[in-house]
N, C-alpha and C positions, 0 to 999 in steps of 0.2 A: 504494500500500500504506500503511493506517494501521497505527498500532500501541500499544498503553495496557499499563502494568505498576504492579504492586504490590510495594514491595520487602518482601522474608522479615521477618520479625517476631521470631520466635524459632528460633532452630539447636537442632541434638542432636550431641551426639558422632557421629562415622563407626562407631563399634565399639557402638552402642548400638542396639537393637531395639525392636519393641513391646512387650514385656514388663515391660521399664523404666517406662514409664506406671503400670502396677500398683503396681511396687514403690511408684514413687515419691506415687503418692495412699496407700497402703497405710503408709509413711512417716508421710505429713504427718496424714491422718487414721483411722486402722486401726478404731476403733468404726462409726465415720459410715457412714447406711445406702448402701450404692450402688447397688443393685438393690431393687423389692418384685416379689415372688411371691403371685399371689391365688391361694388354695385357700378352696374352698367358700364363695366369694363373699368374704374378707376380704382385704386385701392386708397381708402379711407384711416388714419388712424384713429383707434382707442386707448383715450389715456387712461391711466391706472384709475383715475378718480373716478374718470366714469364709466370702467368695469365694476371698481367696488359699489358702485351704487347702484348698477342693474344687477349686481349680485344680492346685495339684502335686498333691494326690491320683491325678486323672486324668491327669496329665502322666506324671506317676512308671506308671503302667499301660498309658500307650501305648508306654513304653520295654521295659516289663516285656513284652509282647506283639510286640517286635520292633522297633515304629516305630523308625526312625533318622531323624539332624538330616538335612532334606532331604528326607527321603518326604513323599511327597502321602498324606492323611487327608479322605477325602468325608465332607460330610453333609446331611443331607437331611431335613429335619422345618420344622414349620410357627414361624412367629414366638413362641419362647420360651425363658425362661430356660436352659432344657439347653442352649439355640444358642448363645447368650454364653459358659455355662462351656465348652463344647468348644471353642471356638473360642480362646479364652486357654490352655487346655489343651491345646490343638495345638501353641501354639505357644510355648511352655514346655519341650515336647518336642523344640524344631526343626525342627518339621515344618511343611508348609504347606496352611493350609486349601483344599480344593476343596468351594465350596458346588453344591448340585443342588436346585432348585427343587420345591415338594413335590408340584406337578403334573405334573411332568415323566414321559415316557411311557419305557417299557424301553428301547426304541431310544434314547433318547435318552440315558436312563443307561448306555446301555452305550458310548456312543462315547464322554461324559467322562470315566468311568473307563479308557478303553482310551488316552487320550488324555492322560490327567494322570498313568495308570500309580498309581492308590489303591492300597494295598494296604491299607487297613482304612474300612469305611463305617458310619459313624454314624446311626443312622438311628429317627424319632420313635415308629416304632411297628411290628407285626407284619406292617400293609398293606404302610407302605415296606419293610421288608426283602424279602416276596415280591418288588414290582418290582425290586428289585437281584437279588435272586437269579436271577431270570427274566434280568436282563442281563447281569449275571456269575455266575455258580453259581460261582467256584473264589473271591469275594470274602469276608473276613472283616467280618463284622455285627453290628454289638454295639445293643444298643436303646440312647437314653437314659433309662433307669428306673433306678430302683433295687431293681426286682425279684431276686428268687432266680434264680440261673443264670449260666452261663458268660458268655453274650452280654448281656454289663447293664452300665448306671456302675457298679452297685456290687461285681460281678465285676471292673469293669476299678481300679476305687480298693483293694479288696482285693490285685489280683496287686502294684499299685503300692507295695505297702509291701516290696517285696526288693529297690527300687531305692534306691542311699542318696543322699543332700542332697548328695553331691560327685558324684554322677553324672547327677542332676536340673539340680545348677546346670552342668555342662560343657555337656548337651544348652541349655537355654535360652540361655546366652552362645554357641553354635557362630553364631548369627546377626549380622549387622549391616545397618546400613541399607541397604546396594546390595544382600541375600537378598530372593529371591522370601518373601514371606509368604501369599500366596493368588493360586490360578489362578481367576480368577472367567470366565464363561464368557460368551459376545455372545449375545444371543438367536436369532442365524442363520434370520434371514428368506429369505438369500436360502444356500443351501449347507449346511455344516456349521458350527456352533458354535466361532469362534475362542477360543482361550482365553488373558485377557488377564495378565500377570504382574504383579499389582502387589508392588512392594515391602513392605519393614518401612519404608522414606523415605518411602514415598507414605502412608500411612496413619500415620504416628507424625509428622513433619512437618504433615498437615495438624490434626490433632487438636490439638496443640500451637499451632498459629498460629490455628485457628479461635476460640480463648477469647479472644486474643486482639482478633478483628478482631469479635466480635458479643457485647463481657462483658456488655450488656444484658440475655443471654437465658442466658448460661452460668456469668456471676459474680456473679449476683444469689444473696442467702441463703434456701435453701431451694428451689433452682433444683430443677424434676421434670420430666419429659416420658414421655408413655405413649410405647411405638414398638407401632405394627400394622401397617407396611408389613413386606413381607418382607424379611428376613435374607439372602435367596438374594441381595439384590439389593445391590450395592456402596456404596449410597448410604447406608441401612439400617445396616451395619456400619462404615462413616465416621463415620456420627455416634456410633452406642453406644461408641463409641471415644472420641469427644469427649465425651461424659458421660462414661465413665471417668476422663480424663486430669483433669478440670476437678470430679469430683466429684459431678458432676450425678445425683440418684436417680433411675431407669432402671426402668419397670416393661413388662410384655411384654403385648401383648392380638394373638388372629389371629380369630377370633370377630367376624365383623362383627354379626350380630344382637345380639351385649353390648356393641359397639363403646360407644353414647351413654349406655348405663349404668356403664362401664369410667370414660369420663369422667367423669361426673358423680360416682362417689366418689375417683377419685383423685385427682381434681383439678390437673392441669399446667400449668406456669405457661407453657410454650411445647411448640412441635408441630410436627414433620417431617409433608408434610401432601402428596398429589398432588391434580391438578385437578381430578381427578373426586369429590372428596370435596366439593370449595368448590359446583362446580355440583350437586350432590347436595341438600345442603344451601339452597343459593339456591334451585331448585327447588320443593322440600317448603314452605318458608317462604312462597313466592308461592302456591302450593298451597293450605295451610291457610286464609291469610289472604283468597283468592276464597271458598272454601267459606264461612267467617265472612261471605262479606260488607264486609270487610274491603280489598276489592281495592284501592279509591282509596288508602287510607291507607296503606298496603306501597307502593306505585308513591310517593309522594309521599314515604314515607323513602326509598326506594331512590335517587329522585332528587335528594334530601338529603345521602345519606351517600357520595355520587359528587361530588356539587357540591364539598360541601368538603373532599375528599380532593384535587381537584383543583387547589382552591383553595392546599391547604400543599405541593403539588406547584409552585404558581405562584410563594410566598411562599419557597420554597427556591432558586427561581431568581432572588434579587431583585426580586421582583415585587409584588403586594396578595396579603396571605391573605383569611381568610374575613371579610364584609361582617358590620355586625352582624346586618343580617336574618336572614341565611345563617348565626351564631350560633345565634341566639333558635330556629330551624327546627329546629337541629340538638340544641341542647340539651332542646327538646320528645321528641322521636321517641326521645333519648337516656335519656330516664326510661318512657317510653311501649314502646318495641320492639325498640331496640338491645343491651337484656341479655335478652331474651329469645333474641337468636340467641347473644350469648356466652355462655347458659348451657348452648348446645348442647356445646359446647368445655368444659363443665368450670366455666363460672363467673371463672373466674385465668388464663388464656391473654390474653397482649395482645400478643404476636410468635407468627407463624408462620412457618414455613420450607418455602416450595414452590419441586417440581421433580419430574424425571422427564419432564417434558411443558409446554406452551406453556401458560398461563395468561390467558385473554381478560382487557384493560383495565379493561373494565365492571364485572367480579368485584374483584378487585384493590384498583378503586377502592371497592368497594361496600363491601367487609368490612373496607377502612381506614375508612373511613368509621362504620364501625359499629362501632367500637373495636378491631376484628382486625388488627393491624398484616401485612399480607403481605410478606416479605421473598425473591424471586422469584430465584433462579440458575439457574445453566446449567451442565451437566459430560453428561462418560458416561462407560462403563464404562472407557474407556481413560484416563480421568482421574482415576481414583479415588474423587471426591466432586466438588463444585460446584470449576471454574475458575474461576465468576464468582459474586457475588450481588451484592445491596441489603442496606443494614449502617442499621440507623436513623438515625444522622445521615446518611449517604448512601443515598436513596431517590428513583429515578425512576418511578415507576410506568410499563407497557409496555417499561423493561427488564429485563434481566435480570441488572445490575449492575456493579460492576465488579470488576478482576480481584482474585482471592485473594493474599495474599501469598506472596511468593514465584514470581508467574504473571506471565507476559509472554504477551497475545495479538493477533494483525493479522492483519488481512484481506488477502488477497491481490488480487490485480488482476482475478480472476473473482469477487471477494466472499466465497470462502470461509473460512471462522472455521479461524486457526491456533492451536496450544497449544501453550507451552512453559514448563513450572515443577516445583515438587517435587510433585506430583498425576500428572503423567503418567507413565504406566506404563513398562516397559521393555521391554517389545514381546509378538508374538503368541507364546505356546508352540509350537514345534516347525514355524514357519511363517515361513521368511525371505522368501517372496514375497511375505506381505503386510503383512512389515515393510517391507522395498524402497517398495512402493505408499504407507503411509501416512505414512510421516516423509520431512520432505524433509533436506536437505544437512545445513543445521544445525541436525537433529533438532527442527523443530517437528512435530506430527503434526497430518494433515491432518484435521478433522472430518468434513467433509463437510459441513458446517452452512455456511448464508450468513446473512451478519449488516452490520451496520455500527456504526461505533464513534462517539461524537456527541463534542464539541468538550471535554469533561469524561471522557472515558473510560469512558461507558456505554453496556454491548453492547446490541443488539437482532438477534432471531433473526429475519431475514426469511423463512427458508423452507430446504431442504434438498436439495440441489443436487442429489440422485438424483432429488426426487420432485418439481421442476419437470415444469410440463405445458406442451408444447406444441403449440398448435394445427394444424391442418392449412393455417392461414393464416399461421403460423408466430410467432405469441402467445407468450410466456411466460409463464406462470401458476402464482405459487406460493400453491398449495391451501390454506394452514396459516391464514390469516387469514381466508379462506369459512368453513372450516370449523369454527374458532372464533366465528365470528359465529352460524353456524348453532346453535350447540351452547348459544347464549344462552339461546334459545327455552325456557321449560318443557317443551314437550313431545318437546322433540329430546332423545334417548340418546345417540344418535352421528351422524356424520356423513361421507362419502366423496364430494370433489368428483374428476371425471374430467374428461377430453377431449385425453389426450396424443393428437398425428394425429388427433382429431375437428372438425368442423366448428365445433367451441363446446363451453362448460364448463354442466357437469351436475352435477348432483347426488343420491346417494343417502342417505336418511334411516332410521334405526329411530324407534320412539317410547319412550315411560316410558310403562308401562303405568298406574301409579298416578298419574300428572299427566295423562294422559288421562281417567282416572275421574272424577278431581277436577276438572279443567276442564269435562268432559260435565255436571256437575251444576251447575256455576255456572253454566252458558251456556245451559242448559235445551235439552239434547240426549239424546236418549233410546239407550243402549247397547244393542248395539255402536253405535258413532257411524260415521254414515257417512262413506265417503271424501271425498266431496265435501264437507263439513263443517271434517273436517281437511285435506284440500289447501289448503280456503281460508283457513285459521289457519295452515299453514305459508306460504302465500304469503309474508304479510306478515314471516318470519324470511327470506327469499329478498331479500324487496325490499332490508330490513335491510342483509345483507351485500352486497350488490350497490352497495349507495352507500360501499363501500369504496375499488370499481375502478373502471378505466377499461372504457366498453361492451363492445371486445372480451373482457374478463376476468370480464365477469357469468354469471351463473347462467342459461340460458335454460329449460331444465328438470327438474326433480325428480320421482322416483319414492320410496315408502313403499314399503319392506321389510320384510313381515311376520314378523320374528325379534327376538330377544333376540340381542344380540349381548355374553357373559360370558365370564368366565375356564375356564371349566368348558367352555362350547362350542368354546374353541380360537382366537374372534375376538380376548379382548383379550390384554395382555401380564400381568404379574404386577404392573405399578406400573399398569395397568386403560389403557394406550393401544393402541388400534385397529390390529391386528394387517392393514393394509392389502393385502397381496400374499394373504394367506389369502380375505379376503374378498374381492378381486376374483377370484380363481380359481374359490371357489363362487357367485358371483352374476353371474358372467362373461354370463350369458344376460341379466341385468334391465339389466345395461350398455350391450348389444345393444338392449336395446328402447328404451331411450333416446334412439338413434338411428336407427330404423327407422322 
């Protein structure tokens, strides 16, 4: 068993909550904008003042409306500013957020709220209210508008005004750090959706210590960050937290087709960011630049802004950095290509912050390389935000960093990744058997994740101990580094390696429809392109990741699945990873063929 920690950086009082954060930015700088709001294409700022006072407005009308310190309050609306103010405004009132993801189906709303016991849901529009009301009809629903009517913010900030300033402030002090502050829910792959408690510690603790541990990206002047991943998602509300606490301007985008226009005027100087965005991006850029004709010259920076990413990876180790050659190369490409992709980002982004999901080497290095510093962690919902990350003076590239302060984690003697710190949660709601299961003796909780810890105290996730495959020759094979290799390819969407009890490891593929188009025309292939065209251009992503393993652990054969595999179809998650057990249960047959 190894084992790496980071000692706590900054403490809070035991009697002190989330709420204090506010005050205490609201304190230091009460004009200063904290939040912008775009309407009609402009972004608007909001000062601290007057967030804190549309926050007791709504707090004061969830009291007025019945909430008491302690009730669960759902909401359920797509990435934007109403989700921040409810969400301060929940908890204002002492009560405690249950987020519902805006996709989520009635069944599925109905067991969170039967489950967290809501009695009032917040919800972005007339659509979501129907699905709540279809799950709970006896459920109170208020829109977030400010429309005319009972069920509105502006009905609920209205009734707010019969509550007085000594009944507002007893409700927001009823909390302390060891209070649940939000039931955030597992995605339930496999059963029903646990719901995980995190505190007011686990989220005001890490806010607090993350300015700390990363001020390059959070105590910089005039520090902004667009958020567009979703709010439903614990990682999402970690960090708008740490902008709050630190000050940071906060603006909201869910709009993926405004997504690259969002950035280009707001301009962020860093970015909460998942995989599939970076390969998205990489992608299109290889894309473009075959179409142009272009191809040798992108392949020649790529292979550029890899070298010498690699290179200050070396020189961080004691080692040579980058040669001058390997300068002059990069300083070329650097005037020539390399702002061309950071203007994808807004132009001012030179730290990002990925997570949710494994992030291939190749990428990582490439977009360091190309000015985009990737700063790669590790958490999950049971931990509130990242356990682990890469802090710019401390950056390993292929891991995922080390521990946050305050975090102790070790591996066990089967490799599995333990967590113990002010991040992890206080266990499962209304479920002590899988509390039992996941914490051991002295309460580290078990991830599930297998990892190893390197001579410096940086994790790497080698694979996830449920989704080891093993062969009918009795192989172990962890899928996650196939299947990142595979997903390198421009033309690969996704990717699904099998062969648990199979005779050998397979693989199934979707494509990008628009990196097929673009590739067919560079290659002088005439559309639809034929399969045998692209089997032979995925081969070579096959061969690729096969010189990862050892022979028994290669790839022996692959099948193209004619689908999109989207959020909307039910395949991915909400942070857009590959909803595995769904898709083998419908493709169950093309698995089958595989092996036939």
């Amino acid at each position: 068993m190894r084992e790496s920690s980071t000692e706590l950086l900054v403490d809070l009082p035991a009697g002190s909550n989330v709420t204090d954060l506010l005050l205490a930015q609201h304190k230091h700088a009460p004009n200063a904008p904290l939040y912008a709001v775009k309407k009609d294409g402009t972004w608007t700022d909001i000062s601290a003042d007057t967030f804190l006072t549309q926050v007791r407005a709504l707090a004061g009308g969830l009291l007025a409306r019945g909430i008491k310190p302690g009730d669960s309050v759902a909401v359920m609306s797509k990435t934007r500013y109403e989700w921040t103010l409810a969400d301060l405004a929940i908890w204002f009132a002492g009560a405690v957020t249950v987020p519902i993801y805006e996709t989520s189906s009635a069944h599925q709303v109905s067991w969170i709220l039967e489950d967290s016991a809501a009695v009032v849901v917040l919800v972005e529009n007339e659509e979501k209210a129907a699905v709540v009301r279809q799950a709970a009809p006896d459920a109170q629903v208020v829109l977030m508008n400010d429309d005319d009517g009972d069920a509105s913010f502006a009905s609920l900030a209205t009734d707010g005004k019969s509550i007085s300033d000594e009944q507002l402030e007893a409700a927001r002090t009823s909390r302390t750090l060891a209070d649940v502050a939000s039931l955030v829910y597992t995605s339930g792959t496999t059963g029903r959706p646990k719901g995980c408690e995190i505190t007011h510690g686990n989220f005001a603790l890490f806010a607090v210590n993350t300015i700390e541990f990363l001020p390059e990206l959070l105590k910089q002047e005039n520090a902004r960050t667009l958020m567009f991943l979703p709010l439903a998602h614990v990682l999402a509300r970690a960090v708008q937290l740490v902008c709050l606490t630190g000050g940071v301007k906060l603006g909201h985008t869910s709009n993926a087709l405004e997504l690259l226009d969002d950035l280009a005027a707001y301009k962020p100087t860093f970015l909460l960011v998942v995989p599939r965005i970076f390969e998205k991006i990489y992608s299109t850029a290889s894309q473009k630049a075959e179409a142009a004709g272009k191809g040798k010259i992108f392949r020649a920076a790529d292979a550029t802004a890899v070298a010498y990413s690699k290179a200050l990876d070396n020189a961080a180790r004691g080692g040579s950095g980058p040669s001058l050659l390997l300068r002059a190369r990069h300083a070329l490409f650097d005037k020539v290509l390399y702002p061309k992709l950071r203007a994808v980002f807004g132009g001012e982004v030179v730290h990002t912050v990925s997570g949710a999901s494994p992030l291939s080497e190749h990428l990582a290095h490439f977009f360091r390389g190309a000015g985009i510093n990737v700063l790669e962690g590790y958490g999950l919902t049971e931990s509130t935000a990242p356990c682990t990350a890469n802090t710019v003076a401390l950056t390993r590239v292929g891991s995922v960093g080390i521990p946050m302060p305050g975090t102790t984690i070790r591996i066990d003697d089967e490799g599995e990744i333990q967590v113990k710190g002010v991040g992890v949660f206080k266990g499962y709601h209304n479920n002590d058997a899988a509390n039992a299961e996941s914490f051991t003796e002295d309460r580290f909780f078990r991830t599930g994740d297998l990892g190893t810890l390197d001579e410096d105290g940086f994790l790497r996730i080698t694979g996830r101990k449920k989704d080891l495959l093993v062969t009918a020759g009795g192989k172990n094979v962890a899928p996650a580094p196939l299947e990142e290799k595979l997903r390198e390819h421009p033309l690969v969407a996704h990717a699904l390696v099998v062969g648990d009890n199979r005779p050998f490891i397979a693989a199934l593929v979707t494509l990008d429809p628009e990196a097929v188009e673009s590739w067919a025309a560079a290659n002088g292939h005439s559309t639809p392109v034929s399969e045998v065209a692209l089997r032979a251009e995925l081969q070579t992503a096959v061969e690729a990741a096969n010189q990862l393993v050892s022979r028994a652990e290669q790839i022996r054969k692959f099948d193209i699945l004619d689908a999109e595999f989207t959020l909307e179809s039910g395949y991915l998650t909400p942070t857009l990873k590959l909803k595995k057990s769904t898709v083998l249960a419908d493709y169950g047959t093309a698995v089958e063929k595989l092996y036939s």
